[in-house]
C-alpha positions as CSV (number, residue, x, y, z in Angstrom):
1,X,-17.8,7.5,-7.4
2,X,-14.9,5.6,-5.1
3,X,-11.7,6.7,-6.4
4,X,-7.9,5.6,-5.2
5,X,-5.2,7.9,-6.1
6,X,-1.6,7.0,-5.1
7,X,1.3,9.5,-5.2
8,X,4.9,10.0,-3.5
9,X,6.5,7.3,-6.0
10,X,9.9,8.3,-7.9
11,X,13.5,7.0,-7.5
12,X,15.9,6.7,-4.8
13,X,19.2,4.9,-4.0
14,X,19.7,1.9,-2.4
15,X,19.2,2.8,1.4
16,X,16.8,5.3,1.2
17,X,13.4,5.9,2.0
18,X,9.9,7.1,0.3
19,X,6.5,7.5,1.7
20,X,3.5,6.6,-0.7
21,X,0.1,8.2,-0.2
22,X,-2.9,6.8,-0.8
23,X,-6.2,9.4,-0.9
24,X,-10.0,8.2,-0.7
25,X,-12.6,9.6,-2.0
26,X,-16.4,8.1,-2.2
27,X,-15.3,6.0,0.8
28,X,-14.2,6.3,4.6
29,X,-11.2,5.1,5.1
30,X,-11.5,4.7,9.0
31,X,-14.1,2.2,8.3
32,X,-12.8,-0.3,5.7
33,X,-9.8,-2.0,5.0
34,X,-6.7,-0.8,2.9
35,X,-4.0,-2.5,1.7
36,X,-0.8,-1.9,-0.9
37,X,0.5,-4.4,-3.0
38,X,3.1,-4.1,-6.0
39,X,3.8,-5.1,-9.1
40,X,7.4,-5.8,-10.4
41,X,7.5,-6.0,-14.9
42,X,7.5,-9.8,-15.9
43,X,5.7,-10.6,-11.9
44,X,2.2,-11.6,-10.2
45,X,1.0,-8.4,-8.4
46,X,1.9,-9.1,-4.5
47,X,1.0,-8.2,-1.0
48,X,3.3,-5.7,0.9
49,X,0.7,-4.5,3.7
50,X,-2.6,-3.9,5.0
51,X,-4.7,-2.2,7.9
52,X,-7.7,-3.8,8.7
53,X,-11.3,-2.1,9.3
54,X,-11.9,-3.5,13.2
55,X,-8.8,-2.5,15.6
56,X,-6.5,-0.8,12.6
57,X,-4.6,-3.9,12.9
58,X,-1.1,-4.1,10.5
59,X,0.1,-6.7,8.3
60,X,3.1,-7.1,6.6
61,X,4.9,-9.3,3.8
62,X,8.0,-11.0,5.5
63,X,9.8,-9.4,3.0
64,X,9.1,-5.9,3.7
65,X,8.4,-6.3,8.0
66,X,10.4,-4.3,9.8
67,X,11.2,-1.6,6.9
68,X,7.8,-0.8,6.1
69,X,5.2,1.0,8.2
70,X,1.3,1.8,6.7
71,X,-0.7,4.3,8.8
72,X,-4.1,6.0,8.6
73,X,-4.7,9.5,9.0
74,X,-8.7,9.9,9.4
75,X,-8.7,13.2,8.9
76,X,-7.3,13.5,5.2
77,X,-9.1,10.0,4.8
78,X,-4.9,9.2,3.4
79,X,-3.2,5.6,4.0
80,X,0.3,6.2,4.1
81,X,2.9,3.6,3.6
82,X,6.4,4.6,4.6
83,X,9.0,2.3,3.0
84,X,12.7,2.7,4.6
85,X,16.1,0.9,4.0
86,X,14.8,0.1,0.5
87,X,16.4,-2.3,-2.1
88,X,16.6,-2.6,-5.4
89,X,14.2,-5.8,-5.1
90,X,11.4,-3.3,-3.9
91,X,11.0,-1.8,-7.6
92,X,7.7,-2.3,-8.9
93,X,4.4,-0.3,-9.2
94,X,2.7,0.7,-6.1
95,X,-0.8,0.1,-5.9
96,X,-3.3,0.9,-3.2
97,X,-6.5,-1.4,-2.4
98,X,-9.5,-1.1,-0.7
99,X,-12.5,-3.1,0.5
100,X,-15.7,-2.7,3.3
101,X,-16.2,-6.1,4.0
102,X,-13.2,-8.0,3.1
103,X,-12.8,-10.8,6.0
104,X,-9.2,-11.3,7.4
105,X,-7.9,-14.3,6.1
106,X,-8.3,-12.5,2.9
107,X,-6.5,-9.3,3.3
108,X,-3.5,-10.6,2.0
109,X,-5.4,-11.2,-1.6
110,X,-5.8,-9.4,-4.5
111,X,-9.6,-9.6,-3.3
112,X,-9.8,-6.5,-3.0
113,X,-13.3,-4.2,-4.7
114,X,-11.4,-0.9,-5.3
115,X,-7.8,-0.4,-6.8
116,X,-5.9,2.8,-7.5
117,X,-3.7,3.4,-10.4
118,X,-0.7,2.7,-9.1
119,X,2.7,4.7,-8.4
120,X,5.8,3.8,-9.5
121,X,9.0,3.1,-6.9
122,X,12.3,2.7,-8.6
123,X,15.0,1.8,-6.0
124,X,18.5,1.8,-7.9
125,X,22.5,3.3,-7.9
């Protein structure tokens, strides 16, 4: 059974920084694509980032590039997104995404075959 568990979400100030996990099981996370998106209350669910299967190639919303980093650790089959100089704007539920054969003018989609449950990330003062 593929299963998606996020953790590492909580609050923090304005200015601060939080790094969300993202553990695989059922699937090989070297080998596919993984992506996190969020979710704000009232809000379409939205892209923040994504590694792709071929190359580990990054991508990043515009609104998040250059604050936020996603990594893969092989070895704990773990995505990782670490998410500095956060604002209050970045509040939302976490959620991490995975696919094997998602093509890359799609990664930045909701088209996605596996979802975790999400993590929340509350950035206030």
């Amino acid at each position: 059974q593929v299963q998606l568990v996020e953790s590492g979400g909580g609050g923090v100030q304005p200015g601060g920084s939080l790094r969300l996990s993202c553990a695989a099981s059922g699937l090989t996370i070297s080998r596919i694509t993984v992506a996190w998106f969020r979710q704000a209350p009232g809000k379409e669910r939205e892209f923040v980032s994504a590694i792709f299967r071929s190359g580990g190639n990054n991508y990043y919303a515009d609104s998040v590039k250059g604050r936020f980093t996603i990594s893969r650790d092989s070895a704990k089959n773990t995505v990782y997104l670490q998410m500095n100089s956060l604002k209050p704007e970045d509040t939302a539920i976490y959620y991490c995404a995975a696919d094997q054969s998602i093509i890359l003018s799609s990664v930045r989609t909701t088209r996605y075959a596996y979802w975790g449950q999400g993590t929340q990330v509350t950035v206030s003062s």
